[in-house]
N, CA, C and O atoms as a Tinker XYZ file with bonds, in Angstrom:
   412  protein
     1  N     15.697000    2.648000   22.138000    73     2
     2  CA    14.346000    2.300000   21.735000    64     1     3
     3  C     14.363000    1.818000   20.272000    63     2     4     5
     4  O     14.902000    2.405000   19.334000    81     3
     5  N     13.674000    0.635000   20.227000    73     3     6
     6  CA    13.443000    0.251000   18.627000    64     5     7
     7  C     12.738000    0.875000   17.999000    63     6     8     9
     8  O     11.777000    1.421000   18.542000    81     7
     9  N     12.931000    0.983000   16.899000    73     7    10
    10  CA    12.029000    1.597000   15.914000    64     9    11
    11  C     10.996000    0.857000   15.450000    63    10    12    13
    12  O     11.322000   -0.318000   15.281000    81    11
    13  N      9.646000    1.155000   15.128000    73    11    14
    14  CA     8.561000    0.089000   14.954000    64    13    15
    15  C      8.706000    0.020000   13.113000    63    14    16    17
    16  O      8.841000    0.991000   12.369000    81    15
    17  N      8.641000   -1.164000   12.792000    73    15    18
    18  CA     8.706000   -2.087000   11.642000    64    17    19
    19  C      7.134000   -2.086000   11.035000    63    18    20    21
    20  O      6.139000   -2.518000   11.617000    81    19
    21  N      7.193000   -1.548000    9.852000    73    19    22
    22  CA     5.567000   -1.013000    9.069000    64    21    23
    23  C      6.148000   -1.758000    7.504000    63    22    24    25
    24  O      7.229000   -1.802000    6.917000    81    23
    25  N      5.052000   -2.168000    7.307000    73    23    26
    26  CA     5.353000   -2.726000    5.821000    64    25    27
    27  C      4.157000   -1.908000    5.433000    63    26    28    29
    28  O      3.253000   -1.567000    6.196000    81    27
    29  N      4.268000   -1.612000    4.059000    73    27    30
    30  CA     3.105000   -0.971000    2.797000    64    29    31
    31  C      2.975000   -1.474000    1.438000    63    30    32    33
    32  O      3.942000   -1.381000    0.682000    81    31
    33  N      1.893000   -1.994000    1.049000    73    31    34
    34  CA     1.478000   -2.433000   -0.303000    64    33    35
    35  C      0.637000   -1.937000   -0.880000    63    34    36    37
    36  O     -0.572000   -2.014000   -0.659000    81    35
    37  N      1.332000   -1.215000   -1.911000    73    35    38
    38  CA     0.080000   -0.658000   -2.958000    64    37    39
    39  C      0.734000   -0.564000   -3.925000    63    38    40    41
    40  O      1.897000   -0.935000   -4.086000    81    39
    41  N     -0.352000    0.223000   -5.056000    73    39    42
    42  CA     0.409000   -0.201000   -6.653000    64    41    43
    43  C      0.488000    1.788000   -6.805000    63    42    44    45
    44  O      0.789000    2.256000   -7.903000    81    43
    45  N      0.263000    2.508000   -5.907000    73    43    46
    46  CA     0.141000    4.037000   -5.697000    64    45    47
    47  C      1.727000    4.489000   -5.217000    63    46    48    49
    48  O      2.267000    4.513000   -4.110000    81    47
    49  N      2.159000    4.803000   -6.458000    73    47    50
    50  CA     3.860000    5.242000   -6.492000    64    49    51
    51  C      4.292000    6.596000   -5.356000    63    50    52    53
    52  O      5.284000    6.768000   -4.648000    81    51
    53  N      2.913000    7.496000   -5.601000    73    51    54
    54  CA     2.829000    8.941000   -5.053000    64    53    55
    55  C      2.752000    8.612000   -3.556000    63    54    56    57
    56  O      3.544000    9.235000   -2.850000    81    55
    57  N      1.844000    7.647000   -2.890000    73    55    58
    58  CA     1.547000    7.231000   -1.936000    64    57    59
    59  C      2.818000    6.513000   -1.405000    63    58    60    61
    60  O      3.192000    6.627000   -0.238000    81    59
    61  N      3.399000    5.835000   -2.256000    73    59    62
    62  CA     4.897000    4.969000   -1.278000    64    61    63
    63  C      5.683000    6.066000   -1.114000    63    62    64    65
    64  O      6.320000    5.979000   -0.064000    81    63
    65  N      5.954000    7.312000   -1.876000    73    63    66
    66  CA     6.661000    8.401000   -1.535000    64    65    67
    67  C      6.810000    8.973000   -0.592000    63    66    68    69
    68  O      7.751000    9.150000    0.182000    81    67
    69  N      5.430000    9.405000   -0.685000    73    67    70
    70  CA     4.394000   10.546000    0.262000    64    69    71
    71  C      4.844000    9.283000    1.832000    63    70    72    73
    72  O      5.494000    9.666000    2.805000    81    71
    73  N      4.415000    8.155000    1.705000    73    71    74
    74  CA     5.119000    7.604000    3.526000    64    73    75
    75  C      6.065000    7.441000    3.671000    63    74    76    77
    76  O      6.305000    7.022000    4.803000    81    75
    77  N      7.420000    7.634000    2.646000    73    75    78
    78  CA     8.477000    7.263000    2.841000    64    77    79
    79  C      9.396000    8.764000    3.600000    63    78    80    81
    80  O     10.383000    8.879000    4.327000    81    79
    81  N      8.397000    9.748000    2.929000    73    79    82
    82  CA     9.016000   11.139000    4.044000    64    81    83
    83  C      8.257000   11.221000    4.636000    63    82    84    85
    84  O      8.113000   12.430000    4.818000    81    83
    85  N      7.291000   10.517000    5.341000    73    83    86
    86  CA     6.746000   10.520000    6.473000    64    85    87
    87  C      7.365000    9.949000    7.826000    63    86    88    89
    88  O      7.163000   10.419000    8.945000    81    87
    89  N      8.158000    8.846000    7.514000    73    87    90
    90  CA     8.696000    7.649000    8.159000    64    89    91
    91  C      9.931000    8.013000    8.160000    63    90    92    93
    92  O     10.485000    7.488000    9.126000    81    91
    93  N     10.708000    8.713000    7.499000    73    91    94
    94  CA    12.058000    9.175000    7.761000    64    93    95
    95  C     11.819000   10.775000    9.232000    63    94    96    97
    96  O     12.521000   10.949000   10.228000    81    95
    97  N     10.626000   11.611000    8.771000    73    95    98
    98  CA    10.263000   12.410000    9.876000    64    97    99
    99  C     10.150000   12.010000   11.421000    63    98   100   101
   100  O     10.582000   12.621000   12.399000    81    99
   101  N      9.324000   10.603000   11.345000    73    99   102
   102  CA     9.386000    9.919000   12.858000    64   101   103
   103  C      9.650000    8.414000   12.833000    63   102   104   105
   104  O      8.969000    7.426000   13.111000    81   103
   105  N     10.947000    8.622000   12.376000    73   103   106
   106  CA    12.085000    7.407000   12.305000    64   105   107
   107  C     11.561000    5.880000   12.450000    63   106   108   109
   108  O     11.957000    4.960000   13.166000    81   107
   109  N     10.599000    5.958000   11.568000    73   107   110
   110  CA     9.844000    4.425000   10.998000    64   109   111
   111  C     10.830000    3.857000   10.399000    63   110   112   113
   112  O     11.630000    4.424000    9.654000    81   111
   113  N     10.815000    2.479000   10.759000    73   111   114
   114  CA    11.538000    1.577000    9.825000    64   113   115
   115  C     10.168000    0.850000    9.156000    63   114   116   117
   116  O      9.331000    0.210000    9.793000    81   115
   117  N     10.160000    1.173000    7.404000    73   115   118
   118  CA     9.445000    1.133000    6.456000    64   117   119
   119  C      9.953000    0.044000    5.273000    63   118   120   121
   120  O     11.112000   -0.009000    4.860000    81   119
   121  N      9.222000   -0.523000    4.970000    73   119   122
   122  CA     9.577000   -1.372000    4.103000    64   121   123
   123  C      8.536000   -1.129000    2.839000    63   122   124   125
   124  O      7.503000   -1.524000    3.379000    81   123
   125  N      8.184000   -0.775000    1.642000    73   123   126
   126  CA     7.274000   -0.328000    0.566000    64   125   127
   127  C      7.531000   -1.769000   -0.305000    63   126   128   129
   128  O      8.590000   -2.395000   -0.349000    81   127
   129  N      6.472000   -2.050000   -0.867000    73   127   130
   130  CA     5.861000   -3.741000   -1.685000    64   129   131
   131  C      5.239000   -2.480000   -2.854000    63   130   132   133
   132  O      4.483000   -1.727000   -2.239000    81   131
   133  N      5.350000   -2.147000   -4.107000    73   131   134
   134  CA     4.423000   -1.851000   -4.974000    64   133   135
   135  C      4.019000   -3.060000   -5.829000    63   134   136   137
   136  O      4.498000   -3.354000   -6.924000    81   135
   137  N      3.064000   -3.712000   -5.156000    73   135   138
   138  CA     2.091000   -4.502000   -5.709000    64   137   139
   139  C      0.236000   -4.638000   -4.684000    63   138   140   141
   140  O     -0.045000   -4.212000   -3.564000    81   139
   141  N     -0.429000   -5.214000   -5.456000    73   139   142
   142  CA    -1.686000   -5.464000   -5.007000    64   141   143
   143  C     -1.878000   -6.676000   -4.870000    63   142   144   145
   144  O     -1.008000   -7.540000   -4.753000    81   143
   145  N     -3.518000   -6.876000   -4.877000    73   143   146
   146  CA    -4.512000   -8.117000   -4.622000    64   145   147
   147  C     -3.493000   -9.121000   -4.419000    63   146   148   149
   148  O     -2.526000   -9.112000   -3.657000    81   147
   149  N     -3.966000  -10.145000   -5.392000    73   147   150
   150  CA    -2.876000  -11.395000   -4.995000    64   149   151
   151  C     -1.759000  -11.261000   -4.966000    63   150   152   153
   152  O     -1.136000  -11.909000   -4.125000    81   151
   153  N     -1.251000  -10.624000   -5.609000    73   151   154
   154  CA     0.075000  -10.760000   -6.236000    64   153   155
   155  C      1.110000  -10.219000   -4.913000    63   154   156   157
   156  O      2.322000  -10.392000   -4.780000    81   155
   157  N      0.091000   -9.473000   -3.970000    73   155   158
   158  CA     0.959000   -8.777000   -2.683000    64   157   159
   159  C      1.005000   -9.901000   -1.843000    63   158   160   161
   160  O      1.822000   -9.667000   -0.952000    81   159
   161  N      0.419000  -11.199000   -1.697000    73   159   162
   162  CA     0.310000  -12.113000   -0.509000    64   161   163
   163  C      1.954000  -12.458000    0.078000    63   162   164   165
   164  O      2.388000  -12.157000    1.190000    81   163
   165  N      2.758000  -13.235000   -1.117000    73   163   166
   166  CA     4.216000  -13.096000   -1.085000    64   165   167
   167  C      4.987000  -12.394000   -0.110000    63   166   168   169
   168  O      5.590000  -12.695000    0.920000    81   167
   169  N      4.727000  -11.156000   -0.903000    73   167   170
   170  CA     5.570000   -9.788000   -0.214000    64   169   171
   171  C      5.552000   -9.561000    1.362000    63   170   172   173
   172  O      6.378000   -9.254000    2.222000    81   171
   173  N      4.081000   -9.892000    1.304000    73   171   174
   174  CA     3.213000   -9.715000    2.914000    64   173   175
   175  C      3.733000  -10.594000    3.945000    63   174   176   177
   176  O      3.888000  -10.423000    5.154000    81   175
   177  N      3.987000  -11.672000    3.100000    73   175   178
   178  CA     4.170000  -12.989000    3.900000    64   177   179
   179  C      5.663000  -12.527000    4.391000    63   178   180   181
   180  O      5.853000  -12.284000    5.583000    81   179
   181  N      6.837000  -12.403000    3.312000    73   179   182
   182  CA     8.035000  -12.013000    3.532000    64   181   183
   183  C      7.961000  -11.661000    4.473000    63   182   184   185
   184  O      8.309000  -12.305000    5.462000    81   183
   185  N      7.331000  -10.150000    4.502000    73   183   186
   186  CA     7.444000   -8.737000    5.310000    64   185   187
   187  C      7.272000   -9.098000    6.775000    63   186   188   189
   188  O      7.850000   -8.505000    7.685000    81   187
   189  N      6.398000  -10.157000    6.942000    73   187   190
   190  CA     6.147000  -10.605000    8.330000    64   189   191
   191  C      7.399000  -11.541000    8.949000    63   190   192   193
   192  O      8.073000  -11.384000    9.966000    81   191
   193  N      7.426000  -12.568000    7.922000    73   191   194
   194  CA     9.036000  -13.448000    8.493000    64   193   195
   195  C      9.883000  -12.414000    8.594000    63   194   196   197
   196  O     10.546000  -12.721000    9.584000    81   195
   197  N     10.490000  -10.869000    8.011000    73   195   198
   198  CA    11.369000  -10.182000    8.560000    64   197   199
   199  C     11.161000  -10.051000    9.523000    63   198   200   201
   200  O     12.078000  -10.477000   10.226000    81   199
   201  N     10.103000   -9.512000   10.237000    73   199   202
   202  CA     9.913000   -8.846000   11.436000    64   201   203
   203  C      8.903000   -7.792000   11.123000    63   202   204   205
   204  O      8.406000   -7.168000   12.061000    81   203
   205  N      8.551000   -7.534000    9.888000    73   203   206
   206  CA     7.542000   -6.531000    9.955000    64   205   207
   207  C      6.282000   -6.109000   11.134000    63   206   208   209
   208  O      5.434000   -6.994000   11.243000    81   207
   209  N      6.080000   -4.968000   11.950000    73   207   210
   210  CA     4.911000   -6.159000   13.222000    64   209   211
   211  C      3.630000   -5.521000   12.604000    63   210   212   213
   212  O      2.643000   -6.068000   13.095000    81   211
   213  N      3.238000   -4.392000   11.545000    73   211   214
   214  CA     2.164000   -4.331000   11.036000    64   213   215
   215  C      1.998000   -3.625000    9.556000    63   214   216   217
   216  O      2.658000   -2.721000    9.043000    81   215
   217  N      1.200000   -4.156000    9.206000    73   215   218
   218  CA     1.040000   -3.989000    7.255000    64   217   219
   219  C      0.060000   -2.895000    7.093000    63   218   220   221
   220  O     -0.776000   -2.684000    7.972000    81   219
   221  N      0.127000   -2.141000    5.939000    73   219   222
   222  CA    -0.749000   -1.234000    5.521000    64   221   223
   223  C     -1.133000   -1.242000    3.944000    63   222   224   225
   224  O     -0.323000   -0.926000    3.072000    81   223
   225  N     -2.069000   -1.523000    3.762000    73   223   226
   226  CA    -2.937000   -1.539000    2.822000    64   225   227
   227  C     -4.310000   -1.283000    2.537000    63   226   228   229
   228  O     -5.201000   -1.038000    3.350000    81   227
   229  N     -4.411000   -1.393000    0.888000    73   227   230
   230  CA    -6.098000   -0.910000    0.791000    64   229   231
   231  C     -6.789000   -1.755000    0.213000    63   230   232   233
   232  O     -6.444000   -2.727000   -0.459000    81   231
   233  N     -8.149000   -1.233000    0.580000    73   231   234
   234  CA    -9.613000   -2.346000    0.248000    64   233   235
   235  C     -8.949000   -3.634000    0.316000    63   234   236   237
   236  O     -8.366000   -4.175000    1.256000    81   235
   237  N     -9.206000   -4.100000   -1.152000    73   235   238
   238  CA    -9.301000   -5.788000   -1.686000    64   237   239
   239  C     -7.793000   -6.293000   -0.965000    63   238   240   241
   240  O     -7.601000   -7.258000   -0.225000    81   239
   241  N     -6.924000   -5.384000   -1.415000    73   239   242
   242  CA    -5.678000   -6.012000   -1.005000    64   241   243
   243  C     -5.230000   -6.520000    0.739000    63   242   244   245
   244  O     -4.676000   -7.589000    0.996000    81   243
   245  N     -5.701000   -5.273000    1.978000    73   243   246
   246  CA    -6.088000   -5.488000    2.462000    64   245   247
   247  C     -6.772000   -6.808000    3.174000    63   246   248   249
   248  O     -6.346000   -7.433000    4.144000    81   247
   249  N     -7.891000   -7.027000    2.443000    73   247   250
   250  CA    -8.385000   -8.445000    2.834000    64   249   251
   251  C     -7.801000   -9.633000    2.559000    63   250   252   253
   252  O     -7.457000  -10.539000    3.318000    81   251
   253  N     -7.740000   -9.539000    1.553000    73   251   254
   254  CA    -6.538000  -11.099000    0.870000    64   253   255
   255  C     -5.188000  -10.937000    1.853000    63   254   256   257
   256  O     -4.536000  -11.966000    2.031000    81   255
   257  N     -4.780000   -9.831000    2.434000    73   255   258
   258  CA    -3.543000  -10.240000    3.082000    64   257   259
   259  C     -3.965000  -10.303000    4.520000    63   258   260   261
   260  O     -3.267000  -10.764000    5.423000    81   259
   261  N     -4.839000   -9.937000    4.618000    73   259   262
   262  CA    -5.264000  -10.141000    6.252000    64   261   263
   263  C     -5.538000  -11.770000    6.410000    63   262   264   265
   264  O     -5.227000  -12.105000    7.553000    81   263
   265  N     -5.906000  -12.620000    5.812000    73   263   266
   266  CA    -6.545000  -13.751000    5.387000    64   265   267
   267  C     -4.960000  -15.106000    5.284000    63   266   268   269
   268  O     -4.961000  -16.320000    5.083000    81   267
   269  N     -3.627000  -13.931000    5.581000    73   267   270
   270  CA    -2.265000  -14.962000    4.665000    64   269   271
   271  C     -0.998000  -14.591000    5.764000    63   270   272   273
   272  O      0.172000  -14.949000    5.630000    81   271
   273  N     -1.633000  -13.671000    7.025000    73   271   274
   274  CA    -0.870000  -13.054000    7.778000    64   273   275
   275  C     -1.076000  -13.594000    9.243000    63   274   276   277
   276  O     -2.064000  -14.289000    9.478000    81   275
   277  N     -0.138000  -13.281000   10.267000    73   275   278
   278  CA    -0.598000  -13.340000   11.190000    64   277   279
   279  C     -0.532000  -11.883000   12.451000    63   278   280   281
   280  O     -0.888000  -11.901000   13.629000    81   279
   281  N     -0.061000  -10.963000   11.803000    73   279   282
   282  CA     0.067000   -9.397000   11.594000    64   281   283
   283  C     -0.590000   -8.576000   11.628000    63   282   284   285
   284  O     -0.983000   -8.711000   10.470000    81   283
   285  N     -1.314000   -7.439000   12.100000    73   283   286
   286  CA    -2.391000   -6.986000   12.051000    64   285   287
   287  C     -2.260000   -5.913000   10.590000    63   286   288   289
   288  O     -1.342000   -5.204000   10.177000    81   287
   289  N     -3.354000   -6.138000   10.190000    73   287   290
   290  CA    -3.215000   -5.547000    8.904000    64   289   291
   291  C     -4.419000   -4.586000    8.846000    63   290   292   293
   292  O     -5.557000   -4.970000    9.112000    81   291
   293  N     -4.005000   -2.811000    8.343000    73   291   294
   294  CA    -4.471000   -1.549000    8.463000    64   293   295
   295  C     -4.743000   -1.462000    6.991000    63   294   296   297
   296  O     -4.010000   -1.720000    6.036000    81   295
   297  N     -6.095000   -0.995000    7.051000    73   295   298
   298  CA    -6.594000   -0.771000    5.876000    64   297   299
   299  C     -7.143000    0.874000    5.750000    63   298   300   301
   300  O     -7.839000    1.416000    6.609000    81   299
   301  N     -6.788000    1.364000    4.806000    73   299   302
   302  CA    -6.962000    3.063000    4.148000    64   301   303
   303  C     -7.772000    3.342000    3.337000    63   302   304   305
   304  O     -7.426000    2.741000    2.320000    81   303
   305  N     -8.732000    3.937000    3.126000    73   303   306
   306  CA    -9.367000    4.274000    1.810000    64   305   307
   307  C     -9.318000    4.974000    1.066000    63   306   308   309
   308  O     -9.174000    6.169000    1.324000    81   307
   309  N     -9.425000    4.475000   -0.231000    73   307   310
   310  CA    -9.036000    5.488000   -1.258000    64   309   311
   311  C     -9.872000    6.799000   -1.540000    63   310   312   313
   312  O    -10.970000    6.538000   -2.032000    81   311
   313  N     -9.647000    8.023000   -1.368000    73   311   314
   314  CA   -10.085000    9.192000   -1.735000    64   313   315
   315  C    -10.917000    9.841000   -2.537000    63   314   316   317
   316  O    -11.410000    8.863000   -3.099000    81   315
   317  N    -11.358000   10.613000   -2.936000    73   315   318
   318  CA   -12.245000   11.135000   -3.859000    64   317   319
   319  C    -10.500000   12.011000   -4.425000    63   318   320   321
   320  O    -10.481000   12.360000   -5.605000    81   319
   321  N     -9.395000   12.252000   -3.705000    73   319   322
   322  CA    -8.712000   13.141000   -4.292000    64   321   323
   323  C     -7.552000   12.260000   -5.158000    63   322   324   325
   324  O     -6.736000   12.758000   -5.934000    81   323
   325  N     -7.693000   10.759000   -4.813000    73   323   326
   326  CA    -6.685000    9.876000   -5.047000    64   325   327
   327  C     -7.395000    9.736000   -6.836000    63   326   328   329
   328  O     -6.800000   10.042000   -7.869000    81   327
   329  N     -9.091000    9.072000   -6.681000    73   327   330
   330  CA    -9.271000    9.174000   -7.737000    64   329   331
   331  C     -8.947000   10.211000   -8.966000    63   330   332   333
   332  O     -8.726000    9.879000  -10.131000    81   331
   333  N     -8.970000   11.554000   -8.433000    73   331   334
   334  CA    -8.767000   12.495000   -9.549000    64   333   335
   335  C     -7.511000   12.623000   -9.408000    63   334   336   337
   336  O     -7.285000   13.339000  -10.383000    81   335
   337  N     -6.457000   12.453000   -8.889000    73   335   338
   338  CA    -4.942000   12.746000   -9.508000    64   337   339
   339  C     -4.663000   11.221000  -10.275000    63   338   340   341
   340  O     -3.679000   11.117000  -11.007000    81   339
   341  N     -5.498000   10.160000  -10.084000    73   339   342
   342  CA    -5.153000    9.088000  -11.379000    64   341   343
   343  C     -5.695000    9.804000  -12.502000    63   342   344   345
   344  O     -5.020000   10.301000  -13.403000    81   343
   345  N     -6.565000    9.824000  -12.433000    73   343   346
   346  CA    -7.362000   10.807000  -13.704000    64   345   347
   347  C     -6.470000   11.143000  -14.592000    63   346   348   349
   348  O     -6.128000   10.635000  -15.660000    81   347
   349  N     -5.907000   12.707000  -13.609000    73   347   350
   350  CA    -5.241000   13.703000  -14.202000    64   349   351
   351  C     -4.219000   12.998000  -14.926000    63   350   352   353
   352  O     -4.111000   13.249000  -16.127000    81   351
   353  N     -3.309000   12.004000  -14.298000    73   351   354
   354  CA    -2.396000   11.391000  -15.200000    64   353   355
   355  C     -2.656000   10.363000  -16.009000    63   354   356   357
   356  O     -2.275000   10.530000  -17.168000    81   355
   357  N     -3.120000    9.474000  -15.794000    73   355   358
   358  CA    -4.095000    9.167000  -17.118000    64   357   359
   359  C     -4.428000    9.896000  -18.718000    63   358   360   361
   360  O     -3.949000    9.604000  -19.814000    81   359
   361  N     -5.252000   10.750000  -18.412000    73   359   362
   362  CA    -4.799000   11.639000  -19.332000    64   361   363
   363  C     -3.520000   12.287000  -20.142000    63   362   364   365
   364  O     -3.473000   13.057000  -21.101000    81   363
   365  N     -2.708000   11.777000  -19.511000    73   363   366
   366  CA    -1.095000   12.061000  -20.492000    64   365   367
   367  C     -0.902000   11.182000  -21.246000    63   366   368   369
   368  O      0.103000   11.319000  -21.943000    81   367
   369  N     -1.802000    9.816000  -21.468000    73   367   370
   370  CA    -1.391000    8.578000  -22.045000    64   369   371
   371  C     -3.001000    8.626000  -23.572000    63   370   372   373
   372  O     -3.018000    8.240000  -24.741000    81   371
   373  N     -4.010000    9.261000  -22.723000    73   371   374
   374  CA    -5.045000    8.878000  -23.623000    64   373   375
   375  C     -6.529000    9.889000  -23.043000    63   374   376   377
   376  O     -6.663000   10.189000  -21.857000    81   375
   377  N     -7.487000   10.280000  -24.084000    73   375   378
   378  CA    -8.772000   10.138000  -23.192000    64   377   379
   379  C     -9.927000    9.264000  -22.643000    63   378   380   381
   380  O    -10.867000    9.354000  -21.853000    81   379
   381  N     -9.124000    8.012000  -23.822000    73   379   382
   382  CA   -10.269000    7.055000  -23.304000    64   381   383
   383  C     -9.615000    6.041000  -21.747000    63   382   384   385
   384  O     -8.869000    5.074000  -21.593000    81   383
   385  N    -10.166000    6.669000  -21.130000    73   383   386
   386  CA    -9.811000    6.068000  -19.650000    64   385   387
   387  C    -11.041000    5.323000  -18.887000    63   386   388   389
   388  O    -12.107000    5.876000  -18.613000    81   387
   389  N    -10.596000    3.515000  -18.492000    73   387   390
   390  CA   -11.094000    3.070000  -17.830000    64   389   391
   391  C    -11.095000    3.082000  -16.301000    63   390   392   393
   392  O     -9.948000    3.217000  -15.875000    81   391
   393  N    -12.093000    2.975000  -15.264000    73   391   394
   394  CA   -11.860000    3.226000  -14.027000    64   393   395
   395  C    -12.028000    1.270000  -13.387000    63   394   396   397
   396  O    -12.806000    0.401000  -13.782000    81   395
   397  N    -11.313000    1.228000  -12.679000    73   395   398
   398  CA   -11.206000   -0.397000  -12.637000    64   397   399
   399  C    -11.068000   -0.396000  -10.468000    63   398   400   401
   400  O    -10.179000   -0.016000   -9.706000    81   399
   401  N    -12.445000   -1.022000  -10.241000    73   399   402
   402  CA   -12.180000   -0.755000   -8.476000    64   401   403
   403  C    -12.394000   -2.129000   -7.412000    63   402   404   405
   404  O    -13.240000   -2.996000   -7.628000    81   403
   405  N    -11.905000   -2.133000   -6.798000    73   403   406
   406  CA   -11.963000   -3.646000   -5.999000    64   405   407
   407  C    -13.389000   -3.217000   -4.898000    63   406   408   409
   408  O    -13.107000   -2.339000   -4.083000    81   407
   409  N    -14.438000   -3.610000   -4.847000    73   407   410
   410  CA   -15.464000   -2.944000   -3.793000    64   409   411
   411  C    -16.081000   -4.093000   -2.779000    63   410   412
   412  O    -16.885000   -3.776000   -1.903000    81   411
C-alpha cells in the first residue's frame, strides 16, 4: 500500500513539528514548505508536480494556493491557543508587540 503524499505550508515552526510526529505515527509521506501568502504559490506548485495529492494550509494562504493548484487544498484555523503561544514568545524579543492577520 502507498503511502498518501500531504504537503504543508505555514510560517508556524511548532506546527510543522507537531505534524511531522504525527505523520511518522501513521506513516504519512509529508513534505513541510515554511512559507505563506504568496510567497507559498511556488512551493505549492512544486509540491503538486512531485506528486503531492493534497495541501494543507491556513486562511489567506490557503486561498491564494487553492487559486495556483489543481490539488485539493485543506484549510485550518488558527486558534485562540495558537494566538497566545505567539504572544508568549514574542515577548522574549520585546513588549511592544504587533498582531498582523490575513481575514
Amino acid at each position: 500500500m502507498n503511502k498518501i503524499r500531504i504537503g504543508i505550508l505555514t510560517t508556524g515552526k511548532s506546527l510543522i513539528e507537531m505534524t511531522r510526529q504525527f505523520a511518522v505515527k501513521k506513516d504519512i509521506d509529508l513534505q513541510c514548505i515554511e512559507e505563506g501568502l504568496d510567497n507559498a504559490i511556488p512551493y505549492a506548485q512544486k509540491m503538486e508536480f512531485d506528486g503531492v495529492e493534497v495541501l494543507l494550509a491556513r486562511g489567506g494562504t490557503a486561498l491564494i494556493i487553492r487559486e495556483n493548484v489543481q490539488i485539493p487544498v485543506l484549510s485550518y484555523p488558527i486558534s485562540t491557543i495558537d494566538i497566545l503561544s505567539c504572544l508568549k514568545e514574542a515577548t522574549e524579543y520585546g513588549s511592544n508587540i504587533l498582531i498582523v492577520s490575513f481575514l
